[in-house]
mmCIF file of the N, C-alpha and C atoms, coordinates in Angstrom:
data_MODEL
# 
_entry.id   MODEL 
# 
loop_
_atom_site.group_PDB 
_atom_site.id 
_atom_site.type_symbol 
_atom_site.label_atom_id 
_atom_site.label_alt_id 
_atom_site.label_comp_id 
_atom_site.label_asym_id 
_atom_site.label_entity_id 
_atom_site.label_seq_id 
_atom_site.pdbx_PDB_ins_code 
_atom_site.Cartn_x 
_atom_site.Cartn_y 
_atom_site.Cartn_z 
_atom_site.occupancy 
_atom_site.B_iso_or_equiv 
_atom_site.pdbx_formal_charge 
_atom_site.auth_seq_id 
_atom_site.auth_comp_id 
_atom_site.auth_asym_id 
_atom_site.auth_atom_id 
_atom_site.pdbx_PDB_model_num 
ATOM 1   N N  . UNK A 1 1  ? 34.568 39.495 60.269 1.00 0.00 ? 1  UNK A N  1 
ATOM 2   C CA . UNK A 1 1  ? 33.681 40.612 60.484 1.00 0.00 ? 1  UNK A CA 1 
ATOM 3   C C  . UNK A 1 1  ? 34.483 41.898 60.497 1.00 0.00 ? 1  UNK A C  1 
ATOM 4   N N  . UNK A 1 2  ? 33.918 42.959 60.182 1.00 0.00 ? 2  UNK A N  1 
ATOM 5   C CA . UNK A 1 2  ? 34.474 44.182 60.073 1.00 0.00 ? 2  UNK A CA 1 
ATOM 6   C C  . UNK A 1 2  ? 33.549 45.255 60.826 1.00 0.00 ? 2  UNK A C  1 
ATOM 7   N N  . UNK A 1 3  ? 34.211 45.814 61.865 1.00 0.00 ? 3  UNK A N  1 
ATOM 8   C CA . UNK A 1 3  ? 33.494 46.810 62.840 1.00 0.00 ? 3  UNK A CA 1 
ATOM 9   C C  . UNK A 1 3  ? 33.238 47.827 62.239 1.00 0.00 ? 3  UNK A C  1 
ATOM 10  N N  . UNK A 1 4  ? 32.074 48.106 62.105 1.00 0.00 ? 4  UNK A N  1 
ATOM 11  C CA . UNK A 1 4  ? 31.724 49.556 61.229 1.00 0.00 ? 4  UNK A CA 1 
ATOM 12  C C  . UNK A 1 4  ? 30.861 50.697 62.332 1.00 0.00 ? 4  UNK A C  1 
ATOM 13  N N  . UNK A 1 5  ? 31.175 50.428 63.416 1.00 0.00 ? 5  UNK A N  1 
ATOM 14  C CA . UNK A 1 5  ? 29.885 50.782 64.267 1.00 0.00 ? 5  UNK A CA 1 
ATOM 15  C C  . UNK A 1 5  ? 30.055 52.199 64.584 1.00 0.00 ? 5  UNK A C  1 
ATOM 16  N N  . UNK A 1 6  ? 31.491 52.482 64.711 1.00 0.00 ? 6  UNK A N  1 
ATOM 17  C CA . UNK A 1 6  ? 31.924 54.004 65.157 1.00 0.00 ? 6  UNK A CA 1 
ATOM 18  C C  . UNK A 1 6  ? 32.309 53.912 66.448 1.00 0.00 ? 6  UNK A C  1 
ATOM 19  N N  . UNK A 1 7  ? 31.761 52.975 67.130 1.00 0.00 ? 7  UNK A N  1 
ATOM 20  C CA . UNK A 1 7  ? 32.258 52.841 68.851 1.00 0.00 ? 7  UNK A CA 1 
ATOM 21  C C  . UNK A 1 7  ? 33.638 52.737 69.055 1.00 0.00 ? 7  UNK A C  1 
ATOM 22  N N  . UNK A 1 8  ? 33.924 53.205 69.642 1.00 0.00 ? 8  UNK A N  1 
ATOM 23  C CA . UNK A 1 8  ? 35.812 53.259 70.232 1.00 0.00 ? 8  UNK A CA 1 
ATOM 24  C C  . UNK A 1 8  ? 35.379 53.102 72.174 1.00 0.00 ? 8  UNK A C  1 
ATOM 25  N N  . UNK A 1 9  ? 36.845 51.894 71.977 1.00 0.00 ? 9  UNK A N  1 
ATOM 26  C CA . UNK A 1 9  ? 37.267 51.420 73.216 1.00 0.00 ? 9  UNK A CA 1 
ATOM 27  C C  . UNK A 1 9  ? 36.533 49.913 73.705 1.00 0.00 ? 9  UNK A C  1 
ATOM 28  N N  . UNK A 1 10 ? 36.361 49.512 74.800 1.00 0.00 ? 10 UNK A N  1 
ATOM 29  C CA . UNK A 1 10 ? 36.420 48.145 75.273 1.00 0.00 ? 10 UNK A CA 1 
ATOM 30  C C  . UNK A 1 10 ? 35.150 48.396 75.696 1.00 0.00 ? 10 UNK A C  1 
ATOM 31  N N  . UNK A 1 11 ? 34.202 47.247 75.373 1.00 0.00 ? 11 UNK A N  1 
ATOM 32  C CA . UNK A 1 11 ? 32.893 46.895 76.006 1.00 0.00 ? 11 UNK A CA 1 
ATOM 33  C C  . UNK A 1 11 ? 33.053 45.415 76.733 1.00 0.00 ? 11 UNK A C  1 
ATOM 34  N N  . UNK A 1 12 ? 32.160 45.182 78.144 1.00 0.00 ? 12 UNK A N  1 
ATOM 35  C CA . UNK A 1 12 ? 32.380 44.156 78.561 1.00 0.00 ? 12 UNK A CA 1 
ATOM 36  C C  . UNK A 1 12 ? 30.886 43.587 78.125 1.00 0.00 ? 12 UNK A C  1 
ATOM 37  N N  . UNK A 1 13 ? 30.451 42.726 77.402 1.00 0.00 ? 13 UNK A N  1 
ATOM 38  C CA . UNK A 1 13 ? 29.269 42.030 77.295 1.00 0.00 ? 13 UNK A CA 1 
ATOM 39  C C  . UNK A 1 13 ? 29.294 40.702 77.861 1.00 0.00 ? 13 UNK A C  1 
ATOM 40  N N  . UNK A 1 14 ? 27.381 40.777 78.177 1.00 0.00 ? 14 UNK A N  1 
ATOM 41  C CA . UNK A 1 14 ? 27.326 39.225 77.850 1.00 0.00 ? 14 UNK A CA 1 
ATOM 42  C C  . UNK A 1 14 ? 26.189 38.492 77.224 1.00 0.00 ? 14 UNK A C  1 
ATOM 43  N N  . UNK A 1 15 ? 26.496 37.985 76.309 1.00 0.00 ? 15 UNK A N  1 
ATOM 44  C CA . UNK A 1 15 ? 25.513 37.493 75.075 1.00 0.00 ? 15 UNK A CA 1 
ATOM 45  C C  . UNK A 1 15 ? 25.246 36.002 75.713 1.00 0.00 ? 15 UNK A C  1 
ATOM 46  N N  . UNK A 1 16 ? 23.707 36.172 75.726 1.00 0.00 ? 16 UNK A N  1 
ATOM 47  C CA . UNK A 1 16 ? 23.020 34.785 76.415 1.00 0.00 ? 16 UNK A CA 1 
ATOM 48  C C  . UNK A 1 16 ? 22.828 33.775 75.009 1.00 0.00 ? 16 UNK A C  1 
ATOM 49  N N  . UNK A 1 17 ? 23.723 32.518 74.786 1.00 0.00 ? 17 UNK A N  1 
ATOM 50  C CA . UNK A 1 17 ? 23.333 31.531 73.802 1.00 0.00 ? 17 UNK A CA 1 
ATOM 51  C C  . UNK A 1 17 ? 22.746 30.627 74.331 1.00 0.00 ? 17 UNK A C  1 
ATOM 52  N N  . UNK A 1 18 ? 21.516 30.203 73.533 1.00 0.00 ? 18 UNK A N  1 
ATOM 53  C CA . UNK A 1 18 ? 20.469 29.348 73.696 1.00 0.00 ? 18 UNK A CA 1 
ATOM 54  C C  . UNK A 1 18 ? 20.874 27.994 73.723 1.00 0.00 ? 18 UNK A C  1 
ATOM 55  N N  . UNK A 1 19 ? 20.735 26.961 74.693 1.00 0.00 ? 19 UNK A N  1 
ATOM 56  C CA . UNK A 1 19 ? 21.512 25.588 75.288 1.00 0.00 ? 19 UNK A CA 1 
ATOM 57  C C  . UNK A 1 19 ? 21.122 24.769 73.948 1.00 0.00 ? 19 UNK A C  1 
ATOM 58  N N  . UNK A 1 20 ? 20.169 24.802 72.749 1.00 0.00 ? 20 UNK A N  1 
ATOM 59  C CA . UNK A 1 20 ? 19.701 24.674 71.277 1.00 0.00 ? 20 UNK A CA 1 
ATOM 60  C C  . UNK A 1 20 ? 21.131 25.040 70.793 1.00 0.00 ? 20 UNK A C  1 
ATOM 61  N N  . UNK A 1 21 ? 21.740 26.132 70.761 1.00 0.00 ? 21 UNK A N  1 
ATOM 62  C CA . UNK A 1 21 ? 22.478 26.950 69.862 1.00 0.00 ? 21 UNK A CA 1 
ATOM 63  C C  . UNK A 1 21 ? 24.228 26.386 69.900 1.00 0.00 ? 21 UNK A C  1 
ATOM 64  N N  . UNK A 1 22 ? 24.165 25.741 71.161 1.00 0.00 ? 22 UNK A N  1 
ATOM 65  C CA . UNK A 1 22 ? 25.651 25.249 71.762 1.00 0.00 ? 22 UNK A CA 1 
ATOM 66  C C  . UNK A 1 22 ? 26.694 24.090 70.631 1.00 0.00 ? 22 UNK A C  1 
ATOM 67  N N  . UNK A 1 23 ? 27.610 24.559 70.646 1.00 0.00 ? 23 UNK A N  1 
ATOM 68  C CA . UNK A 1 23 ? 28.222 23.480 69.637 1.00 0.00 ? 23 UNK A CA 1 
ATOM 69  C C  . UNK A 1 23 ? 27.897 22.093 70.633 1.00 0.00 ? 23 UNK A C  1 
ATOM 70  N N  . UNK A 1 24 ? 28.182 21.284 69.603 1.00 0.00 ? 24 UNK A N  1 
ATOM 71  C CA . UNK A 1 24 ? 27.876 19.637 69.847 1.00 0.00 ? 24 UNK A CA 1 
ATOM 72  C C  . UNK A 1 24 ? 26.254 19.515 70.646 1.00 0.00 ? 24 UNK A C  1 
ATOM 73  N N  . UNK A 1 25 ? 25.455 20.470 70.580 1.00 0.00 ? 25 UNK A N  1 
ATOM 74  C CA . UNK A 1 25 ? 24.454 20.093 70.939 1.00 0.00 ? 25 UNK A CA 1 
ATOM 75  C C  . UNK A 1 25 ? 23.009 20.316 69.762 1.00 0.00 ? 25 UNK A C  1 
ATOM 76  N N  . UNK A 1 26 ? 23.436 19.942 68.893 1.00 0.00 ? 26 UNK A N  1 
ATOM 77  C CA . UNK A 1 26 ? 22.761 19.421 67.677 1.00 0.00 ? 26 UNK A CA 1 
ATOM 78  C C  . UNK A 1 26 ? 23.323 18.685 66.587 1.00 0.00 ? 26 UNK A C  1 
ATOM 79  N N  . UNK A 1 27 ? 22.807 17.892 65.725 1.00 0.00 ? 27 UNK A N  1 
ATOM 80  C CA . UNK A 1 27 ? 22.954 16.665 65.219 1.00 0.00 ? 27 UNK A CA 1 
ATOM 81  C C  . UNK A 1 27 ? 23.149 17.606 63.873 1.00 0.00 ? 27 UNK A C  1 
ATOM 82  N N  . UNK A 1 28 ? 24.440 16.938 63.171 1.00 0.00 ? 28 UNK A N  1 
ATOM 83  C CA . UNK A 1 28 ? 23.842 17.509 61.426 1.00 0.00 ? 28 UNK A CA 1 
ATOM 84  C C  . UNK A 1 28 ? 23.497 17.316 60.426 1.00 0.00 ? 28 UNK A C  1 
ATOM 85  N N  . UNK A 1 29 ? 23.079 18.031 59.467 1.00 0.00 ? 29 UNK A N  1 
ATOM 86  C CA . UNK A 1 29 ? 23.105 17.425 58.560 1.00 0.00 ? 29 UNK A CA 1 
ATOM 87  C C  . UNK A 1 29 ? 23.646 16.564 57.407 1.00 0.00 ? 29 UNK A C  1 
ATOM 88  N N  . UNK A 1 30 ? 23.020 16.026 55.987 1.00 0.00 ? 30 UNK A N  1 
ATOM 89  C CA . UNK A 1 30 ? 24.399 15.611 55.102 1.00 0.00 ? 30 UNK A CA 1 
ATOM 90  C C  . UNK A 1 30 ? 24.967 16.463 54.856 1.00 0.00 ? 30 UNK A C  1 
ATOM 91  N N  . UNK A 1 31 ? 25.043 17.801 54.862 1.00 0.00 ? 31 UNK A N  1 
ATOM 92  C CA . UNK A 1 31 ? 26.078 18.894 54.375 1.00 0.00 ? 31 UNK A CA 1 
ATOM 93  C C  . UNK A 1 31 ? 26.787 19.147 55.411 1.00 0.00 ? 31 UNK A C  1 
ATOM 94  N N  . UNK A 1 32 ? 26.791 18.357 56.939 1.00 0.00 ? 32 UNK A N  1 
ATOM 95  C CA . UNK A 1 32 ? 27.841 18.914 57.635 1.00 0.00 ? 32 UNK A CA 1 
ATOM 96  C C  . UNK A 1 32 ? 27.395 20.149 58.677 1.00 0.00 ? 32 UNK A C  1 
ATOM 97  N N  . UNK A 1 33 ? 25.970 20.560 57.962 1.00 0.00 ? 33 UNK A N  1 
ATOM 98  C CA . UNK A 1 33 ? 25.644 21.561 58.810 1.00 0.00 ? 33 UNK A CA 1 
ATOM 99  C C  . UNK A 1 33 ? 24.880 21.546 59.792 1.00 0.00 ? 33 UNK A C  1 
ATOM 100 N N  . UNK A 1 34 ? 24.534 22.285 60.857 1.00 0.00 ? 34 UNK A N  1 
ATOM 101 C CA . UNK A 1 34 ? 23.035 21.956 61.851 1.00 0.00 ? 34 UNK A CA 1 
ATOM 102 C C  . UNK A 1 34 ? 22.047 22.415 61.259 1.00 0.00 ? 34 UNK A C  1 
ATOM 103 N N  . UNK A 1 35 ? 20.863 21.435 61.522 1.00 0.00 ? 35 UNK A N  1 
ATOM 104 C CA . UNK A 1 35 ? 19.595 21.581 60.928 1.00 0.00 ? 35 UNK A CA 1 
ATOM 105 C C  . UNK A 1 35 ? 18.799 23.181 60.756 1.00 0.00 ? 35 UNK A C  1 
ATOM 106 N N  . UNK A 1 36 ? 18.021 24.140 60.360 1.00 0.00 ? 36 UNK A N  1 
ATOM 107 C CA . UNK A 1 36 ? 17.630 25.238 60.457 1.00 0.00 ? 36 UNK A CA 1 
ATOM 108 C C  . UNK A 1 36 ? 16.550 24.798 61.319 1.00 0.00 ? 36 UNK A C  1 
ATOM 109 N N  . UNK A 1 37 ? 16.578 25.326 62.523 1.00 0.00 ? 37 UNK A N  1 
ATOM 110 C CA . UNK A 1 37 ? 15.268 25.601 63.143 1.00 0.00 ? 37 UNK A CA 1 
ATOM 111 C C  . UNK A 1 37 ? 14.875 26.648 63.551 1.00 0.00 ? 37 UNK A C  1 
ATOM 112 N N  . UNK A 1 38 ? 13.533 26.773 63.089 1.00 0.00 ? 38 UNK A N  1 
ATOM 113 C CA . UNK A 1 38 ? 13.404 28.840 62.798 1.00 0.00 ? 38 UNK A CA 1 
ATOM 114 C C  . UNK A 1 38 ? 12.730 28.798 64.461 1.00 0.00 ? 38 UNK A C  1 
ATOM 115 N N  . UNK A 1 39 ? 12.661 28.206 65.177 1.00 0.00 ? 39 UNK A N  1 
ATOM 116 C CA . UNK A 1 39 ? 12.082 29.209 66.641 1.00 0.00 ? 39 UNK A CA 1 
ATOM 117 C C  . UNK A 1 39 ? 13.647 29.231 67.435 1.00 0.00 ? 39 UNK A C  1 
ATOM 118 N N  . UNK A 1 40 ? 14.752 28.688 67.119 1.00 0.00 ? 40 UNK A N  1 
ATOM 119 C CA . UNK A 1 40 ? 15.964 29.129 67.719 1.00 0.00 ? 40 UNK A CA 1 
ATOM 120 C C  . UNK A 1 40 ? 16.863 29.902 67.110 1.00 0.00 ? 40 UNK A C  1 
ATOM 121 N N  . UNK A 1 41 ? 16.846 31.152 67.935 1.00 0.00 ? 41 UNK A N  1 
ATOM 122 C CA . UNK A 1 41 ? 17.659 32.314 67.215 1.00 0.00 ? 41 UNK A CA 1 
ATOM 123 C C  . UNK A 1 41 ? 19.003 32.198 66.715 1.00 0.00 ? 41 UNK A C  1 
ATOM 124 N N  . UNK A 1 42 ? 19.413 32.506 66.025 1.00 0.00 ? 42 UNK A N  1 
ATOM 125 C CA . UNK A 1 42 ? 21.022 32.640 65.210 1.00 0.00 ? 42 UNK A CA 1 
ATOM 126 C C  . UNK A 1 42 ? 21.796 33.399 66.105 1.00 0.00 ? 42 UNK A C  1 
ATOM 127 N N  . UNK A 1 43 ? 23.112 33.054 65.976 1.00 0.00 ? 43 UNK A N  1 
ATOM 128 C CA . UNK A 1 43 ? 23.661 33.918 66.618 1.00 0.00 ? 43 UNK A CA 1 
ATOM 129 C C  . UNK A 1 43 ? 23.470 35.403 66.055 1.00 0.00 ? 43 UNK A C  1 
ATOM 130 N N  . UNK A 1 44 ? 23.426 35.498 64.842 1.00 0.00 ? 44 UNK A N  1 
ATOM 131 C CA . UNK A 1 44 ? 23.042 37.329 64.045 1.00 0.00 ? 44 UNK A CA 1 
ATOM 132 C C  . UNK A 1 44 ? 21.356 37.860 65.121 1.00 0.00 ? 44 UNK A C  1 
ATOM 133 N N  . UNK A 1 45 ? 20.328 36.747 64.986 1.00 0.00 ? 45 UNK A N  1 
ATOM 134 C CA . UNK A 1 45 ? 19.241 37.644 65.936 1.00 0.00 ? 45 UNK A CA 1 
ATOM 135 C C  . UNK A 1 45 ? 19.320 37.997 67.344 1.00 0.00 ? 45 UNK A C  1 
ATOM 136 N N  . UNK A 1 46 ? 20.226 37.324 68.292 1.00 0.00 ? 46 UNK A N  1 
ATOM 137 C CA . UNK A 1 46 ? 21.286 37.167 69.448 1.00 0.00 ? 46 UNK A CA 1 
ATOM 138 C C  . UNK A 1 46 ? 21.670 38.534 69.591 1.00 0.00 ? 46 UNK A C  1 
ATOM 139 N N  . UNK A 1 47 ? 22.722 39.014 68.571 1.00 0.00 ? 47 UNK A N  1 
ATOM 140 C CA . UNK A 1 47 ? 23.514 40.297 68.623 1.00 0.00 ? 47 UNK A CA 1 
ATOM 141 C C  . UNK A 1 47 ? 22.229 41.042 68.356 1.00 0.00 ? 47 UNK A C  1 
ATOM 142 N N  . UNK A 1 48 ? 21.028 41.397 67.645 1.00 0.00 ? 48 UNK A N  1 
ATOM 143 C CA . UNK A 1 48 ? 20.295 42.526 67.122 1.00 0.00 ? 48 UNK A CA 1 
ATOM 144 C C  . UNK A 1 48 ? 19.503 42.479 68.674 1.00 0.00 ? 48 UNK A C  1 
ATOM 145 N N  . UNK A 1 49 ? 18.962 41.493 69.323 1.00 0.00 ? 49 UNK A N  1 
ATOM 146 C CA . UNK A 1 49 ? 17.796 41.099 69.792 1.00 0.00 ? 49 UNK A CA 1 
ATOM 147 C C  . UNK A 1 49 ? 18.277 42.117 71.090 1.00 0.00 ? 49 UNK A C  1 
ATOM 148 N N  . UNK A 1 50 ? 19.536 41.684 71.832 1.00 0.00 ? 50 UNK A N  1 
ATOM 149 C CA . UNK A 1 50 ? 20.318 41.367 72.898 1.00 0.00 ? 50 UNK A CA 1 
ATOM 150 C C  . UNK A 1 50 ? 21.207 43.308 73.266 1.00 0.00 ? 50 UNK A C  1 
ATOM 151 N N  . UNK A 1 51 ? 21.653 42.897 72.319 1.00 0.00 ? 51 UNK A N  1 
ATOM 152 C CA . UNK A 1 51 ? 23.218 44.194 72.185 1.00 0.00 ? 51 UNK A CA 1 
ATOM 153 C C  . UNK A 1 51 ? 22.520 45.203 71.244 1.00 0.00 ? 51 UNK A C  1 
ATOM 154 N N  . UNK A 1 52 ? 21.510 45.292 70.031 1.00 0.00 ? 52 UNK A N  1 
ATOM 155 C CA . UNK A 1 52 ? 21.191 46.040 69.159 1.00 0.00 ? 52 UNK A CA 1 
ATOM 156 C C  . UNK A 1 52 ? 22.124 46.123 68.124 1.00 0.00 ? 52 UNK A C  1 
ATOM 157 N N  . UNK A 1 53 ? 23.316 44.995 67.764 1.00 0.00 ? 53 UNK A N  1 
ATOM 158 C CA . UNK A 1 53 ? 23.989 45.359 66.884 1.00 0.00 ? 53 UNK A CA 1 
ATOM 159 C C  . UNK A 1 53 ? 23.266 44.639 65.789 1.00 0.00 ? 53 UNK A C  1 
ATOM 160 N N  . UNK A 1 54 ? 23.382 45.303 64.547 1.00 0.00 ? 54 UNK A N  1 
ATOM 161 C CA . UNK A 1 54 ? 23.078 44.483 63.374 1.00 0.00 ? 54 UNK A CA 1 
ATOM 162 C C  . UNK A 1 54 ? 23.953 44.244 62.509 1.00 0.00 ? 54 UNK A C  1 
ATOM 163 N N  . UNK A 1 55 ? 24.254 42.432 61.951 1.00 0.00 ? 55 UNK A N  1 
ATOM 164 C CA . UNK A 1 55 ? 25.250 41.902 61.696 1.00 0.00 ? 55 UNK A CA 1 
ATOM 165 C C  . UNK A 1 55 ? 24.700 41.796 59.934 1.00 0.00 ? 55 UNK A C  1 
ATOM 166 N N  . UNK A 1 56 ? 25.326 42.399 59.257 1.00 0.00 ? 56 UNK A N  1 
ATOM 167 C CA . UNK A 1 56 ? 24.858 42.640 57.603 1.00 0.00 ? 56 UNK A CA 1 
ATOM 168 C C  . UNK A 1 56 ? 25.827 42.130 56.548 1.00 0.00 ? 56 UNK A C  1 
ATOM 169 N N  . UNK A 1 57 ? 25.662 41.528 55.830 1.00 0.00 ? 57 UNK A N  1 
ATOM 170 C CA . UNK A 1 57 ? 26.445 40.824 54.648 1.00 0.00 ? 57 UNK A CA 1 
ATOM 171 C C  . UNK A 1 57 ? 26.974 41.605 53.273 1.00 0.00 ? 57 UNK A C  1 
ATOM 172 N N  . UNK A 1 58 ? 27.960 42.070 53.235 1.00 0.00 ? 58 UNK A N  1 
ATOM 173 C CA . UNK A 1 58 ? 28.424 42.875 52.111 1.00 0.00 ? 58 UNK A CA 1 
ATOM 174 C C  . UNK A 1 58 ? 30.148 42.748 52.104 1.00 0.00 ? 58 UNK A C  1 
ATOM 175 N N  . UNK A 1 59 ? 30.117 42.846 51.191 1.00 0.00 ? 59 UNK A N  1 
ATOM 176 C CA . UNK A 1 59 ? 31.952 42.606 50.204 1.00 0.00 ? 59 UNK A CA 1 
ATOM 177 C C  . UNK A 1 59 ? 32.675 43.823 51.056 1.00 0.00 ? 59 UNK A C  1 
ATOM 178 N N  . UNK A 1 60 ? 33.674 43.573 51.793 1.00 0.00 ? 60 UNK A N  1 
ATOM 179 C CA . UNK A 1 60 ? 34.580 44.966 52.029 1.00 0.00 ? 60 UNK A CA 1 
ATOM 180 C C  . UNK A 1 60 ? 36.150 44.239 51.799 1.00 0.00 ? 60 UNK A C  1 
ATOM 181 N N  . UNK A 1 61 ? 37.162 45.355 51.791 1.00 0.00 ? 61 UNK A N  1 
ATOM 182 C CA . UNK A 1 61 ? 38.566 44.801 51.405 1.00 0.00 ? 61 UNK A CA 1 
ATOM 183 C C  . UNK A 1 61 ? 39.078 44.349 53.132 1.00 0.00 ? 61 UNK A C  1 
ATOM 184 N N  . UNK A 1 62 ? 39.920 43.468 52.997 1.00 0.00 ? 62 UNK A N  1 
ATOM 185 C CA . UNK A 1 62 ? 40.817 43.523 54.357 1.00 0.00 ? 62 UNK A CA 1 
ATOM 186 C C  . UNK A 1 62 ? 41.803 43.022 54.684 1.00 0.00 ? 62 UNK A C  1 
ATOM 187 N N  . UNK A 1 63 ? 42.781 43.126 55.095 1.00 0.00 ? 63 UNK A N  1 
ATOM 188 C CA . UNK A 1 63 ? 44.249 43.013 55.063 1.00 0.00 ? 63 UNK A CA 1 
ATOM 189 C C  . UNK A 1 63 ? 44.350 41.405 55.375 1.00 0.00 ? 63 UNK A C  1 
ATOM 190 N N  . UNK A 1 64 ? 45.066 40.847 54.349 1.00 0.00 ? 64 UNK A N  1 
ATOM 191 C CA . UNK A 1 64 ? 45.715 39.488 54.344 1.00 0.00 ? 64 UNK A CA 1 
ATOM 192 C C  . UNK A 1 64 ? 46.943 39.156 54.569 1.00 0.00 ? 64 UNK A C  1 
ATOM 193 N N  . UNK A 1 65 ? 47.080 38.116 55.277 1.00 0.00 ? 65 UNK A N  1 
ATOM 194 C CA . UNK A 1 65 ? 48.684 37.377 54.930 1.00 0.00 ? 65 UNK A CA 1 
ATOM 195 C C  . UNK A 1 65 ? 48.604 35.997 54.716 1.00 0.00 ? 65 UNK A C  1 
ATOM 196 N N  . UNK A 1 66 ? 49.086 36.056 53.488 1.00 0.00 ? 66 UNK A N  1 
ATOM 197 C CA . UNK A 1 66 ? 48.951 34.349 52.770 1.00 0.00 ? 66 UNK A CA 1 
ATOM 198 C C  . UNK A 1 66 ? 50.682 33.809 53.374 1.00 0.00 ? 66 UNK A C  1 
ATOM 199 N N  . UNK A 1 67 ? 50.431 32.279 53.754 1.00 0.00 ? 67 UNK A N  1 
ATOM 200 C CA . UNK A 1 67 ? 51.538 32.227 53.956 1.00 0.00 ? 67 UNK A CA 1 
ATOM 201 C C  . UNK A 1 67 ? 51.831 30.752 53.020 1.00 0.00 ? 67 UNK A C  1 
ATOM 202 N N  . UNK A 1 68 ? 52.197 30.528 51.784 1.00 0.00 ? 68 UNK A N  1 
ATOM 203 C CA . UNK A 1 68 ? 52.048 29.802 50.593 1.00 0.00 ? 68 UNK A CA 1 
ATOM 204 C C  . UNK A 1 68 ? 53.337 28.679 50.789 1.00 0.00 ? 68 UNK A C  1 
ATOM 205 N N  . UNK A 1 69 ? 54.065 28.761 51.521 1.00 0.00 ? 69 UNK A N  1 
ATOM 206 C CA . UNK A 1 69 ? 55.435 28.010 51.794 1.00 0.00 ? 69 UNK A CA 1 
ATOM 207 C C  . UNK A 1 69 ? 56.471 28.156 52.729 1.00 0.00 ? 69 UNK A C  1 
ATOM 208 N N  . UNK A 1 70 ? 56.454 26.916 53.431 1.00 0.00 ? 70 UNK A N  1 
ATOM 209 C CA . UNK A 1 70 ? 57.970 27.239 54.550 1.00 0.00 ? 70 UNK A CA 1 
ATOM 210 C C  . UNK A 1 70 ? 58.738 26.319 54.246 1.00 0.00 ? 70 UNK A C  1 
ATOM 211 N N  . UNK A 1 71 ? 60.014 26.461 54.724 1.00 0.00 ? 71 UNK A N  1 
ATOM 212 C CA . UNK A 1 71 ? 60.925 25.485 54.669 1.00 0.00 ? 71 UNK A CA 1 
ATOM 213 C C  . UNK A 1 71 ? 61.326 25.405 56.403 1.00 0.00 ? 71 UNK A C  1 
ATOM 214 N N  . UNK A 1 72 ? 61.669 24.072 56.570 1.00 0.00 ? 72 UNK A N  1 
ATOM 215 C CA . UNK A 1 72 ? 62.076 23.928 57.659 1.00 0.00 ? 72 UNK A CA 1 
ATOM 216 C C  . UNK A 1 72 ? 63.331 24.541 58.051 1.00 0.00 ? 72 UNK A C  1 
ATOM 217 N N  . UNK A 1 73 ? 63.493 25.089 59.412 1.00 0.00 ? 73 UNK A N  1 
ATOM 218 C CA . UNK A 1 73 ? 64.724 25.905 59.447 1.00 0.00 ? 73 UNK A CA 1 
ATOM 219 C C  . UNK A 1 73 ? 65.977 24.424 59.863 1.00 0.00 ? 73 UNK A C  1 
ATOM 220 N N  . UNK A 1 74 ? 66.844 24.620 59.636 1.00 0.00 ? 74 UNK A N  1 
ATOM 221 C CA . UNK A 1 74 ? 68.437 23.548 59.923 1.00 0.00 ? 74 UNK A CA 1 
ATOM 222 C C  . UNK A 1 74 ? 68.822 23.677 60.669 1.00 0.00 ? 74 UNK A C  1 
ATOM 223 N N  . UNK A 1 75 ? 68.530 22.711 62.001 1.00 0.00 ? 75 UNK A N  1 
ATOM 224 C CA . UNK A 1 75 ? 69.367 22.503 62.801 1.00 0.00 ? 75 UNK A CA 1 
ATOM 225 C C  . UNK A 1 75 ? 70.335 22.235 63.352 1.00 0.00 ? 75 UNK A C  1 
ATOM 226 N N  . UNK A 1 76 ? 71.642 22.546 63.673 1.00 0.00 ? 76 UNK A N  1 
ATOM 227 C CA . UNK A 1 76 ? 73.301 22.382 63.996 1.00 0.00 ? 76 UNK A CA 1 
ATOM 228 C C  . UNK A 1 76 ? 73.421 20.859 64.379 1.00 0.00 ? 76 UNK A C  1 
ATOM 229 N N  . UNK A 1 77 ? 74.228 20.580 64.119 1.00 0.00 ? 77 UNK A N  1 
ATOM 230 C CA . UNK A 1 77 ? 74.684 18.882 64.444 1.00 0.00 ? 77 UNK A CA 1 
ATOM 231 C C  . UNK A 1 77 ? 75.246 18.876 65.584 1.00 0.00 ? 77 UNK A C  1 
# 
């Protein structure tokens, strides 16, 4: 995620997740995923519903570090 909000500095929240919404407390599907059930909110309607933030889907750039190979370092005998 990328903060676009303009807010500066530390907020203390607390975002109420639905005992529905809890990891390991739904079964999944064959894809691995949890089932869609539209009367339990997402965590995205959570943040809008709750905090007023709105969580939106679009391409932005953002700083990477690929780390493609290590070698083990050699230890002294």
């Amino acid at each position: 995620m990328v903060d676009k909000t303009g807010l500066e500095g530390y907020y203390d929240i607390n975002l109420f997740i639905p005992p529905e919404m809890e990891a390991g407390n739904s079964s999944l599907d064959q894809s691995g995923r949890p089932p869609v059930n539209p009367s339990v909110p997402t965590y995205f309607d959570s943040l809008e519903k709750q905090l007023g933030l709105k969580v939106e889907t679009q391409l932005a750039p953002v700083e990477m570090l690929v780390i493609d190979h290590l070698e083990p370092v050699p230890t002294g005998n």
